[in-house]
C-alpha positions as CSV (number, residue, x, y, z in Angstrom):
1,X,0.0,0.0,0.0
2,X,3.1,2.5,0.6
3,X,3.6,2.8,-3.2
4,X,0.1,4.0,-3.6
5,X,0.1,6.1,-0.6
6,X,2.0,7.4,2.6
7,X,0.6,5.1,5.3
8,X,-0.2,6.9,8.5
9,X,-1.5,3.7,10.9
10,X,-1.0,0.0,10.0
11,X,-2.7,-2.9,12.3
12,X,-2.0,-6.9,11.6
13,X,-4.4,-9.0,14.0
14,X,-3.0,-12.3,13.4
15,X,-5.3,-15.7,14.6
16,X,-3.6,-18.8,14.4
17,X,-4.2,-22.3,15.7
18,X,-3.3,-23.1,19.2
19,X,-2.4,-26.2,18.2
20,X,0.5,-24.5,15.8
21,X,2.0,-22.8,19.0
22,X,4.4,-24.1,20.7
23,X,6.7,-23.1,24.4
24,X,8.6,-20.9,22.5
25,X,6.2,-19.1,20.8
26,X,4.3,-18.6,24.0
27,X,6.6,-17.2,25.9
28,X,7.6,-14.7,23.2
29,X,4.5,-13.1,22.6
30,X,5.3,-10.1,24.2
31,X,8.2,-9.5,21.4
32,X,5.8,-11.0,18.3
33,X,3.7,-8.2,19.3
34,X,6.4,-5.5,19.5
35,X,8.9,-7.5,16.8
36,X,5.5,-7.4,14.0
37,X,4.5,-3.6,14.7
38,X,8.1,-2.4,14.2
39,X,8.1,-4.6,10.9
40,X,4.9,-2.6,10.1
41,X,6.8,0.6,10.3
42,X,10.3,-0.3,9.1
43,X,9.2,-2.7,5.9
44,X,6.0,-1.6,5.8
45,X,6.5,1.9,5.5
46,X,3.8,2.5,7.8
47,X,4.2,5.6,10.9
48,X,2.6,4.1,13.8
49,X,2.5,-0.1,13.7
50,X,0.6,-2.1,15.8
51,X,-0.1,-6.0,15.9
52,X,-2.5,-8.7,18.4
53,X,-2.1,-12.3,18.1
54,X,-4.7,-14.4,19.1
55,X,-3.9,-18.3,19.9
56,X,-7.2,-20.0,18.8
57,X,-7.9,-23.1,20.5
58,X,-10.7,-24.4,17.9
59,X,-11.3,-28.2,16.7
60,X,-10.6,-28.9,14.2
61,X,-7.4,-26.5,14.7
62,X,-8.0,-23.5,12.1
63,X,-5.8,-22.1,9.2
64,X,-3.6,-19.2,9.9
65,X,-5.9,-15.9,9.1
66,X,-4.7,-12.1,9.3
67,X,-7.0,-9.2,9.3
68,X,-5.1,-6.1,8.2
69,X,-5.8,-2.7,8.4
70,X,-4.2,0.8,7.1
71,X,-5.0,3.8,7.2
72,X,-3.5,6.1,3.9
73,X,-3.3,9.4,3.0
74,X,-6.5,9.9,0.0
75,X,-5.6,8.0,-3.3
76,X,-7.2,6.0,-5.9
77,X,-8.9,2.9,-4.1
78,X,-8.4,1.0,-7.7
79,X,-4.5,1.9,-7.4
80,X,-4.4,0.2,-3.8
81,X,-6.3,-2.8,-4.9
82,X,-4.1,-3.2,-7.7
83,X,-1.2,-2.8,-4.9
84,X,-2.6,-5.2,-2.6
85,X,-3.0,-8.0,-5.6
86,X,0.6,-7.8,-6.9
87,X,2.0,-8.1,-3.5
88,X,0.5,-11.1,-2.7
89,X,1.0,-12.1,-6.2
90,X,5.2,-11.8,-5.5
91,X,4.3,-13.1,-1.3
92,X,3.0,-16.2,-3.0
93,X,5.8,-16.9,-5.0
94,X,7.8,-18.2,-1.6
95,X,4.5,-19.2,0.5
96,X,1.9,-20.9,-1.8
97,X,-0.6,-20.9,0.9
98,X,-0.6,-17.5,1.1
99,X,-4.1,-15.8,-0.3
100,X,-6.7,-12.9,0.3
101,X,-10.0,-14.5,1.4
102,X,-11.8,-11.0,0.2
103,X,-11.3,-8.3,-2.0
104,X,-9.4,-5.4,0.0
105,X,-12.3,-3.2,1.3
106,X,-11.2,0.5,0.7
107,X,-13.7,2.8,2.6
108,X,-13.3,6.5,2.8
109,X,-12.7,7.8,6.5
110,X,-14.6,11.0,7.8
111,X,-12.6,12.3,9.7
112,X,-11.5,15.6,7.4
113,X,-8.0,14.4,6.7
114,X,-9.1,12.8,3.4
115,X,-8.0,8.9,4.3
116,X,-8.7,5.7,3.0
117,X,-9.1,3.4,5.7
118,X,-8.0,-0.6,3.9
119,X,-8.8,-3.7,5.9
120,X,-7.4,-7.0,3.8
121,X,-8.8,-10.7,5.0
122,X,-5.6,-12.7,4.2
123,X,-5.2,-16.9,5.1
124,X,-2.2,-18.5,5.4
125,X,-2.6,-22.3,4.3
126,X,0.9,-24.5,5.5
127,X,2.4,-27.3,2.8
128,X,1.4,-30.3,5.0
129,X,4.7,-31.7,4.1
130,X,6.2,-32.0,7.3
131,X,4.1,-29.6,9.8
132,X,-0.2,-29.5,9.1
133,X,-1.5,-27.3,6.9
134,X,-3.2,-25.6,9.7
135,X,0.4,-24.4,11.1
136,X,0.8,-21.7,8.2
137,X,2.3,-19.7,10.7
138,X,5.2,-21.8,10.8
139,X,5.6,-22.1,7.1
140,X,5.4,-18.5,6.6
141,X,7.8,-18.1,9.1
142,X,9.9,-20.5,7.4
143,X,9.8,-19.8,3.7
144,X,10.6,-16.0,4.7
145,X,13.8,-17.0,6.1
146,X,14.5,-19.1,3.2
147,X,13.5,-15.8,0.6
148,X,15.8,-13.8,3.2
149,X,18.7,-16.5,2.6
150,X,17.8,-16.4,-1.1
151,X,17.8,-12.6,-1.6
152,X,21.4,-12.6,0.9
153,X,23.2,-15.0,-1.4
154,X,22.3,-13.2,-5.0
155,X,23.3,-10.0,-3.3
156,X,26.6,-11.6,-2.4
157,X,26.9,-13.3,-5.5
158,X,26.5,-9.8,-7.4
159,X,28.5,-7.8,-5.0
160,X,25.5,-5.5,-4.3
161,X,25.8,-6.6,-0.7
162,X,25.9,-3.4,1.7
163,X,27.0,-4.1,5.8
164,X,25.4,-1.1,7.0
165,X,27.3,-1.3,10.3
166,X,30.8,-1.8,8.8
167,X,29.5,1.4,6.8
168,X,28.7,3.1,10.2
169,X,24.5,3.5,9.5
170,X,23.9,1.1,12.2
């Protein structure tokens, strides 16, 4: 959505299945919370970031789903649809489960500032190779790291490979 728009608030509530969550991931909710809302601000491109996980202890154990909302500065509600379907066009490239359940809703917000407020419906499906396919959060989690390792190496390989610390922008 930031390259439709400058993106004032951004919100990820993310439920997954209790089942999916292990010791570790309990005890670190704390920094999921506060580890996601920075990654809201510094990837996302968003000023303020917040995130909520919610453990779901369902049966059957339910998919991974994420409700996410912006708020942007006024643009053309086709431009961020169009924004929202090529970036989970290139997510699902690394995590095939990944998919919108809904169209992005893109409502206009009175509150005199001219905003679009977006709320996006997304599901997170895992592989069912070696974890359930209702652990999507694991898979995610996973395949990122891989993309991250991916996207390391070729920057290596090309020399395009920048230490920011060694370059003193720490």
């Amino acid at each position: 959505m930031r390259e439709v728009a400058p993106v004032e608030y951004a919100e990820i509530v993310a439920t997954i299945a209790s089942k999916s969550a292990g010791p570790g991931t309990r005890q670190n909710i704390d920094e999921f919370t506060y580890t996601t809302a920075r990654g809201l601000e510094k990837i996302g491109g968003a000023l303020r970031g917040k995130a909520i996980i919610v453990l779901n202890p369902a049966e059957p154990a339910v998919l991974m789903r994420n409700t996410i909302y912006g708020l942007l500065d006024n643009c053309d509600a086709e431009k961020i649809r169009n924004s929202v379907e090529a970036m989970v066009l290139r997510v699902r490239e690394y995590v095939p489960g990944f998919r919108l359940v809904a169209k992005p809703l893109v409502e206009d917000v009175p509150n005199g500032k001219q905003q679009k407020k977006v709320t996006l419906f997304v599901e997170v499906e895992g592989a069912g190779d070696y974890l359930p396919k209702y652990a999507g959060n694991l898979d995610i989690m996973t395949a990122s790291a891989v993309k991250v390792g991916e996207e390391i190496g070729r920057h290596l390989r090309e020399g395009t490979w920048k230490n920011e610390k060694a370059e003193g922008r720490s």
